[in-house]
C-alpha positions as CSV (number, residue, x, y, z in Angstrom):
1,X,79.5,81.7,26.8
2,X,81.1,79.2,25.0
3,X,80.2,75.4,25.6
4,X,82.4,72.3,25.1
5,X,80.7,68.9,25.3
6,X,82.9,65.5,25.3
7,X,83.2,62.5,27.4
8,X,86.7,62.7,28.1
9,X,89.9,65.0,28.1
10,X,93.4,63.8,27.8
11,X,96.8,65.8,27.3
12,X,98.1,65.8,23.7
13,X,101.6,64.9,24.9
14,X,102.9,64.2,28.1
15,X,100.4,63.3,31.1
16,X,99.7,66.6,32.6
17,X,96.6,68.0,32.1
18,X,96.2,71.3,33.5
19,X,92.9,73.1,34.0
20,X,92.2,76.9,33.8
21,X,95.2,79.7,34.3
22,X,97.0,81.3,37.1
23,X,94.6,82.9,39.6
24,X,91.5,81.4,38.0
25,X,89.0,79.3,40.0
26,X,88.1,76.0,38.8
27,X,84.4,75.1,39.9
28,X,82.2,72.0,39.5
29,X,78.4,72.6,38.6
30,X,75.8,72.9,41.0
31,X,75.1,69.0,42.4
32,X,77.8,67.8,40.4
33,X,80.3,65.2,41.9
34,X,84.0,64.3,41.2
35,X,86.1,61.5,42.0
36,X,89.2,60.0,41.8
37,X,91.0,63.5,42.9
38,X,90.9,61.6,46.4
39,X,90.9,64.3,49.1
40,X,93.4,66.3,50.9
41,X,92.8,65.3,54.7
42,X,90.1,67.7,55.6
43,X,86.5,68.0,55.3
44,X,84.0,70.3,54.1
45,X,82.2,71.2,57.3
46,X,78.3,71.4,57.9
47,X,77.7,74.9,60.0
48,X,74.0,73.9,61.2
49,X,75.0,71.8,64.6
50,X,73.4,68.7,65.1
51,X,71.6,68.0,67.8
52,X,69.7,64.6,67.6
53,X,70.9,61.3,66.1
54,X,72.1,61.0,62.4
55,X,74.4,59.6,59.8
56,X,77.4,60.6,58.7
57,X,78.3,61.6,55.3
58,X,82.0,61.1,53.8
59,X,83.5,64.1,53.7
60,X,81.4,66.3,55.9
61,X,82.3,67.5,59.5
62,X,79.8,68.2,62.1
63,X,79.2,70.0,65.3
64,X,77.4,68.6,68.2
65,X,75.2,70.6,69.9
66,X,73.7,68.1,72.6
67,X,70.9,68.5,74.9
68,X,71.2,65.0,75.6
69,X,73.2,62.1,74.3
70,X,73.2,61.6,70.7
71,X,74.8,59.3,68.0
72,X,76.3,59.9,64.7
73,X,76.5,56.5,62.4
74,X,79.7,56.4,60.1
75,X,78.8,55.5,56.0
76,X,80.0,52.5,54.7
77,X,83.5,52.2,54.7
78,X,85.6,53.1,51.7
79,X,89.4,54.0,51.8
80,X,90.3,57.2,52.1
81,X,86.8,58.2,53.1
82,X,86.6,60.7,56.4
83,X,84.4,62.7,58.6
84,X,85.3,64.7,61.8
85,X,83.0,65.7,64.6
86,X,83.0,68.5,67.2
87,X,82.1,69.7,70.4
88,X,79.7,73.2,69.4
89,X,78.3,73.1,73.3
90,X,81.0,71.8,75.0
91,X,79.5,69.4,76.8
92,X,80.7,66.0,76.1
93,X,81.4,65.2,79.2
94,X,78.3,65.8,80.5
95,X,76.7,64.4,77.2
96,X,78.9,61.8,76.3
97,X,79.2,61.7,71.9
98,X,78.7,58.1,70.4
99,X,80.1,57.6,67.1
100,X,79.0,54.3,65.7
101,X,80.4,52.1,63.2
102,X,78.3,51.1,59.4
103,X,77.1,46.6,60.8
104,X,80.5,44.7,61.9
105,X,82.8,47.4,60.5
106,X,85.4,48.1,63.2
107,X,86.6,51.0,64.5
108,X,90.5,51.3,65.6
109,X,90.4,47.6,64.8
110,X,87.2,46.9,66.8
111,X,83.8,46.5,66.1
112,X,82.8,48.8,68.6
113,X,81.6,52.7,68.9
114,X,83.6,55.4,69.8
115,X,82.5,57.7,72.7
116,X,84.3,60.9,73.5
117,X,83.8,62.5,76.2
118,X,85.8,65.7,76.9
119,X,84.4,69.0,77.0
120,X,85.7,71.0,73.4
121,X,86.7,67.7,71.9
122,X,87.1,67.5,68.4
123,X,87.9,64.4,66.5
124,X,88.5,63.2,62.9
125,X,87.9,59.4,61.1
126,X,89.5,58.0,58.0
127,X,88.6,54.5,57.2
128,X,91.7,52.7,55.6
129,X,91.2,48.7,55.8
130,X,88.5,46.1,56.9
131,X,91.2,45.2,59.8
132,X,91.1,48.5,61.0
133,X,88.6,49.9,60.0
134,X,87.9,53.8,60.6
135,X,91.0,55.6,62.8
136,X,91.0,57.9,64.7
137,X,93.5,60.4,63.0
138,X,93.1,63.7,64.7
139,X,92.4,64.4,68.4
140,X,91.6,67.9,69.6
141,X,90.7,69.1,73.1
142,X,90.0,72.5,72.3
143,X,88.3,73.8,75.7
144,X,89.5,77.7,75.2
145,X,86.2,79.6,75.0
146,X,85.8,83.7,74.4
147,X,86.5,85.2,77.1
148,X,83.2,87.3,78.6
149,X,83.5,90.9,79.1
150,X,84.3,91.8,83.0
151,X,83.6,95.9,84.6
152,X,87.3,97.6,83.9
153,X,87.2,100.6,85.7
154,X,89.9,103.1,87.0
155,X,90.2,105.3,90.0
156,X,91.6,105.5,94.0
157,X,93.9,103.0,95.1
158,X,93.8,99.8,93.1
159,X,94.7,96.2,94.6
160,X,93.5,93.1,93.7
161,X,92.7,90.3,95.4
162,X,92.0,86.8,93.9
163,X,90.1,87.2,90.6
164,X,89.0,90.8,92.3
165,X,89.9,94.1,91.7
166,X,89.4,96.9,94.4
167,X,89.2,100.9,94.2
168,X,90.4,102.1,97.7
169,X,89.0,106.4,98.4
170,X,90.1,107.7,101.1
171,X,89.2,111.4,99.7
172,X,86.8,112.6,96.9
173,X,87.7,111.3,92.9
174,X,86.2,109.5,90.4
175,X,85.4,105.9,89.6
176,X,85.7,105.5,85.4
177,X,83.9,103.0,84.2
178,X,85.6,102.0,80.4
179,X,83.5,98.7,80.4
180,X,80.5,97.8,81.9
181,X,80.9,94.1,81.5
182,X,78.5,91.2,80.8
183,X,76.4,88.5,83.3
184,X,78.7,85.7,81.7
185,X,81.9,87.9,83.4
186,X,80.6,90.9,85.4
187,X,78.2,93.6,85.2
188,X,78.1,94.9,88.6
189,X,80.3,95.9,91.7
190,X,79.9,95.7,95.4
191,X,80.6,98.7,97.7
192,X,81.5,99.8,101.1
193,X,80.5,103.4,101.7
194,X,81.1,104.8,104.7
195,X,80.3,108.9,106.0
196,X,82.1,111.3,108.3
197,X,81.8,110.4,112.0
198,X,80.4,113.1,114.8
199,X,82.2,115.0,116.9
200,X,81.9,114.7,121.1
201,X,80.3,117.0,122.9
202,X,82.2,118.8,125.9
203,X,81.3,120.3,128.9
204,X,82.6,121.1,132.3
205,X,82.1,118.0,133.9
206,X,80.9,114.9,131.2
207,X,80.3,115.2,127.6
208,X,78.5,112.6,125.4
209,X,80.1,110.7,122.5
210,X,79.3,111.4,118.8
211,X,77.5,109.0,116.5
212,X,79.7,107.0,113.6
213,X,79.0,108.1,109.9
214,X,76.2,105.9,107.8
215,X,77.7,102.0,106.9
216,X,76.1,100.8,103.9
217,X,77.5,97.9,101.6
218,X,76.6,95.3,99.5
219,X,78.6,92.0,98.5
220,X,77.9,88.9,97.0
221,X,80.8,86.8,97.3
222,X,81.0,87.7,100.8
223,X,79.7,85.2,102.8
224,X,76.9,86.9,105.6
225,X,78.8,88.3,108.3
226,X,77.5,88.3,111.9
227,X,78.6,90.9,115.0
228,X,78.1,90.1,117.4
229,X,75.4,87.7,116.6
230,X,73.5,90.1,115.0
231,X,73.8,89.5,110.6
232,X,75.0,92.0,108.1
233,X,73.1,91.3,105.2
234,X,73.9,93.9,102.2
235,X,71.8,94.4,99.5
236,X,72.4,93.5,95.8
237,X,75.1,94.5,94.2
238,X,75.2,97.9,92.1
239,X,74.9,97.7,88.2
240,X,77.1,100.0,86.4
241,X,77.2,102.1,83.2
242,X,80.6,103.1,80.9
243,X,80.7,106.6,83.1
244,X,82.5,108.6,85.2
245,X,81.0,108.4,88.7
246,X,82.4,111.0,91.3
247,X,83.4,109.8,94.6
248,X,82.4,111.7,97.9
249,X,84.3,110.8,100.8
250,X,82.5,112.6,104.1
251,X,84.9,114.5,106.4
252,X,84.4,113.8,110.0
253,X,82.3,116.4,111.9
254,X,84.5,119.5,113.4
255,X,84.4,121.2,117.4
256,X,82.4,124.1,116.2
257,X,82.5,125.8,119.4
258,X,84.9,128.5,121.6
259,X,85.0,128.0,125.6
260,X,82.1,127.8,126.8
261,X,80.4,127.4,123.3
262,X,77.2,125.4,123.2
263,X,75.3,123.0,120.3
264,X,76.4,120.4,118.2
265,X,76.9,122.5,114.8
266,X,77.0,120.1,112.0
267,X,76.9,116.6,111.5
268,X,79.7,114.7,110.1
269,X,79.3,114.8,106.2
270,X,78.2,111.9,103.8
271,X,80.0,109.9,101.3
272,X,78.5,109.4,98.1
273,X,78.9,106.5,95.1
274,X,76.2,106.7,92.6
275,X,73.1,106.1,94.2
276,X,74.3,105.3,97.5
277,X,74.4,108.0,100.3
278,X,75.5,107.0,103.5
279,X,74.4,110.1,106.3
280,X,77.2,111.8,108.2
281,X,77.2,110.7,112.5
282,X,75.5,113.0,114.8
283,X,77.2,115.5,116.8
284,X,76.8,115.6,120.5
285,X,75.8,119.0,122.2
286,X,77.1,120.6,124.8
287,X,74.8,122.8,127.6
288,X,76.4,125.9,128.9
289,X,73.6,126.2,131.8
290,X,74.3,124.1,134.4
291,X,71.0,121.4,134.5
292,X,69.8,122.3,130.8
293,X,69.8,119.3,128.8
294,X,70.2,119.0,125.3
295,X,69.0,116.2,123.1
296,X,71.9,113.9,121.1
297,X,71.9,114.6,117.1
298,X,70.6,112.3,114.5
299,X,72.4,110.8,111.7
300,X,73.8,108.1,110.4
301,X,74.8,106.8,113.7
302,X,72.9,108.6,116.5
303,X,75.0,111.2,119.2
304,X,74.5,110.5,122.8
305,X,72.4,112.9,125.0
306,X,74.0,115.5,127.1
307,X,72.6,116.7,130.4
308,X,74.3,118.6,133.6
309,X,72.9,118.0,137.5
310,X,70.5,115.7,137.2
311,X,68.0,116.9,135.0
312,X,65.6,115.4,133.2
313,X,67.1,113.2,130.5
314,X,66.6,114.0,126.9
315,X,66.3,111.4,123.9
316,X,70.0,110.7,122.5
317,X,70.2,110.9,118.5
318,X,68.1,108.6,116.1
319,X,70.3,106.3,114.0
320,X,69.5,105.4,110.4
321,X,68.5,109.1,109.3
322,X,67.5,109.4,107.0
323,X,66.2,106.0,106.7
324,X,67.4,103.3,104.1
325,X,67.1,99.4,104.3
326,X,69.3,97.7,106.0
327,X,70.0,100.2,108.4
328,X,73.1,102.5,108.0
329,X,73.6,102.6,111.7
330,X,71.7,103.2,115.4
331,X,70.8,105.5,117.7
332,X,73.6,107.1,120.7
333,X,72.8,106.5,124.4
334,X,70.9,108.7,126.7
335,X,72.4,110.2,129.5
336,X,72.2,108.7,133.1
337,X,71.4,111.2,136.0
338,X,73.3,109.2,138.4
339,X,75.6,107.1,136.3
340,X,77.6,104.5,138.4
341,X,81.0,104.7,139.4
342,X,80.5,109.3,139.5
343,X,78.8,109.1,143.1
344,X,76.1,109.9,144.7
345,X,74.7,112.8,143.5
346,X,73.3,114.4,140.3
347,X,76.1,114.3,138.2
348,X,77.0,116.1,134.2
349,X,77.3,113.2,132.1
350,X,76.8,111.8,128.5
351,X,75.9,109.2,126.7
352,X,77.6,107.2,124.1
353,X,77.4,107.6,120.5
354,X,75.7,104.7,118.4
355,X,77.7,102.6,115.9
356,X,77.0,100.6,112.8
357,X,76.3,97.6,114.6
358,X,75.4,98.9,118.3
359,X,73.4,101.6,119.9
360,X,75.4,104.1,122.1
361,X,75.9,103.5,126.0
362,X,73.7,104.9,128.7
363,X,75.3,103.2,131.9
364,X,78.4,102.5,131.2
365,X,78.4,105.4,128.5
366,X,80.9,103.2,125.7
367,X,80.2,103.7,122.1
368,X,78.2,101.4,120.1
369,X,80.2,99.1,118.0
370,X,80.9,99.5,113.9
371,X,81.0,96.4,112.1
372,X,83.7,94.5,110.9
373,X,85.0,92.9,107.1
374,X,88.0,92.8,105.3
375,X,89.5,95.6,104.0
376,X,89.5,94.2,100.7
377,X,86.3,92.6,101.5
378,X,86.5,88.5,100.6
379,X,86.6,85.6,97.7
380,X,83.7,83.4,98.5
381,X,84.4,84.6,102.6
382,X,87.8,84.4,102.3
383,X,89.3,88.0,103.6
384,X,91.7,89.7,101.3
385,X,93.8,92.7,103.3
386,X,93.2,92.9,107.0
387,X,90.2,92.8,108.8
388,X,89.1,96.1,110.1
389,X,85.6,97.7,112.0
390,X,84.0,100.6,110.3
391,X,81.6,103.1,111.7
392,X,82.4,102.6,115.9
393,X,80.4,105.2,118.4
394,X,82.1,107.6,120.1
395,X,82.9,107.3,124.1
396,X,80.7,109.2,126.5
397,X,82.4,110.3,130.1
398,X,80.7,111.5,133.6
399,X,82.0,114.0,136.0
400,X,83.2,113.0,139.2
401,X,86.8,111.7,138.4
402,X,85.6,108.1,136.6
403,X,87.3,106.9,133.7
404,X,86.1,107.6,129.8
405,X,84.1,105.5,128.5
406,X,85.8,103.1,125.4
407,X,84.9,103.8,122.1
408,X,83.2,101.6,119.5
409,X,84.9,99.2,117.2
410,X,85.2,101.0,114.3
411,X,87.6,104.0,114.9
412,X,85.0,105.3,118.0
413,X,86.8,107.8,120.1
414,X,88.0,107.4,123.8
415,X,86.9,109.3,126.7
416,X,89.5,110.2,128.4
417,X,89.4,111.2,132.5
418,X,91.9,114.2,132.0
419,X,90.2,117.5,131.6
420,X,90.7,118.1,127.9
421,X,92.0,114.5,127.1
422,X,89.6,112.0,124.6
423,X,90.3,110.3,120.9
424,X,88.9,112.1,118.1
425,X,87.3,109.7,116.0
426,X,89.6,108.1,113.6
427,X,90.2,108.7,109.6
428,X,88.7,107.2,107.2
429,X,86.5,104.8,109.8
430,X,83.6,106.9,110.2
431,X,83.8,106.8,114.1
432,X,82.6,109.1,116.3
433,X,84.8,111.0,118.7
434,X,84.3,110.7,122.4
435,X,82.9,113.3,124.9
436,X,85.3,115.5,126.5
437,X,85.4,116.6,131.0
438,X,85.7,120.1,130.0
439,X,84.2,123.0,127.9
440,X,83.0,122.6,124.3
441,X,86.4,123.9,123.4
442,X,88.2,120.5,124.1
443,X,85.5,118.9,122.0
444,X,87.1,116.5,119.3
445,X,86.7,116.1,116.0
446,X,84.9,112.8,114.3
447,X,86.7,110.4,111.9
448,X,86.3,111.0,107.9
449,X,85.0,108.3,105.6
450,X,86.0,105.8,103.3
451,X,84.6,104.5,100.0
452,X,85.6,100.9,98.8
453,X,84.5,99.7,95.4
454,X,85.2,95.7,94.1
455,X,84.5,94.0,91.2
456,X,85.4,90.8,89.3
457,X,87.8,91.5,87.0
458,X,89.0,87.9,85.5
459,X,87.8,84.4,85.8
């Protein structure tokens, strides 16, 4: 390489003096200086932030990474020369950034610092003049950050609410999971899963109700919910991976029997999402020998007992089986020998079934109640969608002409007085269907399940 040493270089006519050729780049040596080019209005900017007190170099920018407040000192004044600051934590408002002027120079004519104090500020100096001193020639309040990854998921019936987006199944799909998001946006999703209610037992004279399907949920932004007087306290929301995760919604449990028929057959069925299994309701029985009792069926909810003439009672159907924590629901009442309001004697009766939030009935035989929550579940406690019970017992009824027995809250059938008359439980609330005055043929059918799935999708 060639090597040209002189003091100075001057055109040989004219007074352009042009360095290098088209698309060549011109560089100056390692810790070499220049001036007199003057600069261009910008800076060359310094990538390690700062974060404690220093002094500003002409020409250099900085970022300002502050734990707590911290001062840059300007250089000596010179015209033209310039420096520019910014916000790297975005915390000036918090932190407030001093910028401080070289003795009595001045600042925008005063010989005072400069403090900025907005979150993402950015700011540039040039100092022109003793009266003036350094100005403030560029003023950014750039508070746009990355936006954080959030869940994105398809599947069911999509609504938002808010910043929230919720996946509504009312019958088996899937729940695809594209993103799995991040802390600083989301990374997990709160549920609702409810199972298939039980059905109502019948016999000729009173039959017992059937026990609502499992209620499990979790939400954080809900605030805690309370019915009646008694808390709903969910556990942490669920923690997702980029999947497809199949949906289980739990049919209600069906009549299994003929005139005349006895036993509960099955339970209603459980809904499924990912880890979470809520238990179908208990089915109620139904005796065919007059004075046999028969015990209620366990499940989510518990059924109520069954008995005919007196006899001895039986132990209505455990809630919260198989157990989780919370509980998914409680027992069904047992049946009263001689309920009030069916006389004197030895009566057929049934108990109620047990709901989310209530056991079952013994005397009045009403369904325990499901427990209540937005259907979109809530911002911060504030509801999106209607406010609807999930998971209500079903009705029990006695013999001698009384009145059925109400139904939970939560889609708990209604015991109806007529001979075959009674409210299946209703869909997609988990409830338990009510008891039925006449053979296990009238018997009704429990409510199916629902799954509800919310997550934050934008900030």
């Amino acid at each position: 390489m060639s090597k040209i040493e002189v003091n100075t270089v001057e055109p040989q006519c004219g007074t352009t003096l042009t360095l290098g050729g088209s698309g060549d780049t011109v560089a100056l040596g390692s810790g070499a200086s220049q001036t007199g080019f003057g600069r261009t209005g910008t800076v060359d900017w310094v990538t390690t932030p700062k974060t404690s007190t220093f002094t500003a170099v002409n020409g250099e920018g900085y970022f300002i990474n502050q734990g707590s407040q911290i001062t840059a000192n300007l250089p000596a004044g010179s015209a033209g020369a310039i420096v520019s600051f910014s916000d790297y934590a975005r915390n000036f408002s918090t932190y407030n950034f001093i910028v401080a002027p070289n003795g009595s120079e001045k600042i925008g004519g005063a010989a005072e610092s400069a403090k900025l104090s907005i979150d993402g500020q950015s700011s540039t100096f040039v100092y022109v003049d003793a009266t003036k001193g350094w100005i403030n020639i560029q003023n950014a309040e750039d508070t746009e950050v990355g936006l954080p990854p959030y869940v994105t998921a398809t599947g069911g019936t999509e609504t938002t609410c808010g910043d929230y987006k919720i996946h509504t199944f009312t019958g088996p799909g899937t729940f695809c999971v594209s993103s799995d998001g991040t802390p600083g946006g989301s990374d997990t999703v709160e549920y609702l899963v409810v199972a298939g209610g039980g059905a109502g037992g019948g016999c000729s004279g009173g039959g017992a109700g059937g026990g609502a399907g499992g209620f499990r949920f979790a939400s954080s932004s809900l605030a805690p919910l309370t019915f009646p007087g008694k808390p709903l306290a969910g556990p942490a929301n669920l923690p997702l991976s980029i999947q497809g995760y199949p949906i289980t919604v739990g049919a209600g449990a069906s009549n299994p029997g003929g005139a005349g028929s006895a036993g509960p057959g099955v339970a209603g069925s459980n809904s499924i999402f990912s880890s979470i299994t809520s238990a179908g309701g208990g089915s109620a029985q139904a005796p065919t020998t007059p004075g046999f009792p028969l015990p209620g069926q366990s499940g989510g909810s518990g059924a109520g007992s069954q008995s005919s003439n007196g006899a001895t009672t039986q132990e209505a159907g455990a809630g919260n089986t198989p157990p989780v924590s919370p509980s998914q629901g409680n027992p069904g009442g047992r049946h009263n020998p001689y309920p009030a309001g069916c006389g004197s004697q030895p009566q057929i009766n049934g108990g109620g079934g047990g709901g989310a939030m209530a056991a079952g009935g013994q005397n009045p035989e009403i369904g325990g109640d499901g427990a209540g929550m937005p259907t979109g579940f809530g911002a911060n406690g504030v509801p999106c969608g209607s406010y609807r019970y999930y998971a209500g017992g079903g009705g029990g009824i006695c013999r001698a002409g009384a009145a059925g027995q109400a139904g939970g809250k939560g889609g708990g059938g209604t015991a109806s007085g007529s001979a075959c008359g009674g409210g299946a439980g209703t869909a997609n609330s988990g409830g338990g269907a009510a008891g039925a005055r006449a053979s296990n043929s009238c018997a009704l059918n429990g409510g199916s399940g629902i799954v509800v799935i919310r997550y934050k999708y934008q900030n």
